[in-house]
C-alpha positions as CSV (number, residue, x, y, z in Angstrom):
1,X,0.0,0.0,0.0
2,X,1.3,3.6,-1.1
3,X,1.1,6.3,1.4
4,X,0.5,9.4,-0.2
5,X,0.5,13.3,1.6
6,X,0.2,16.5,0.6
7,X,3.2,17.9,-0.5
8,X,4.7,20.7,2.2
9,X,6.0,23.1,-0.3
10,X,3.2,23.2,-3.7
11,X,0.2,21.1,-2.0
12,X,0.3,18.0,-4.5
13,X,0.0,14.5,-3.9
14,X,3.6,12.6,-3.2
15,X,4.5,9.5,-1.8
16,X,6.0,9.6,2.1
17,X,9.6,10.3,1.5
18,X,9.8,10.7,-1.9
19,X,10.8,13.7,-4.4
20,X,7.9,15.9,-5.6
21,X,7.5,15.4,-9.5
22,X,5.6,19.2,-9.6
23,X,8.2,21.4,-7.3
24,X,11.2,19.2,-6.6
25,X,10.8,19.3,-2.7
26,X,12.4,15.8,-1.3
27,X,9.7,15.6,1.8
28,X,11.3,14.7,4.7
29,X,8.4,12.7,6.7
30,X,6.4,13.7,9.6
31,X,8.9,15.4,11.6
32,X,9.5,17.6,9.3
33,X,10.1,21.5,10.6
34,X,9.7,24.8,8.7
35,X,13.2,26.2,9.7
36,X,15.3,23.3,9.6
37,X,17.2,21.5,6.8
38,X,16.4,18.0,7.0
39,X,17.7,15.4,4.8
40,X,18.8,15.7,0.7
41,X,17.0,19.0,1.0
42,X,19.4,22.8,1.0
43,X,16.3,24.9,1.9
44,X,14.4,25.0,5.4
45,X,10.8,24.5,4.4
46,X,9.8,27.8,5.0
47,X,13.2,28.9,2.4
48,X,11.5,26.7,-0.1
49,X,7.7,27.7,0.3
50,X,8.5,31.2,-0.3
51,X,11.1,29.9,-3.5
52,X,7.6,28.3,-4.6
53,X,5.3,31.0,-4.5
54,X,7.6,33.3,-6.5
55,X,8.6,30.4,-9.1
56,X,12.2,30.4,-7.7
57,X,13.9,26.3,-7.7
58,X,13.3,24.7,-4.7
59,X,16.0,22.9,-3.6
C-alpha cells in the first residue's frame, strides 16, 4: 500500500519520503520542521515555500 500526503511546499500529492515530481521538494516525513534542513534538501521548508510561491527552484 502507497502512502500518499500532501506535498509541504506546492500542496500536490507525493509518496512519504519521496521527491515531488511538480516542485522538486524531497519531503522529509512527519517530523518535518519549517526552519530546519532536513535530509537531501538545501532549503528550510519555510526557504523553499517562499522559493515556490515566486517560481524560484526549490531545492
Amino acid at each position: 500500500m502507497v502512502s500518499e500526503i500532501a506535498c509541504p511546499v506546492c500542496g500536490n500529492k507525493v509518496e512519504v519520503f519521496d521527491i515531488c515530481d511538480h516542485c522538486g521538494w524531497h519531503n522529509s516525513g512527519p517530523g518535518e520542521t519549517e526552519d530546519s534542513v532536513q535530509g537531501p534538501n538545501k532549503m528550510t521548508l519555510k526557504e523553499a515555500r517562499e522559493a515556490y510561491k515566486k517560481g524560484l527552484k526549490v531545492s
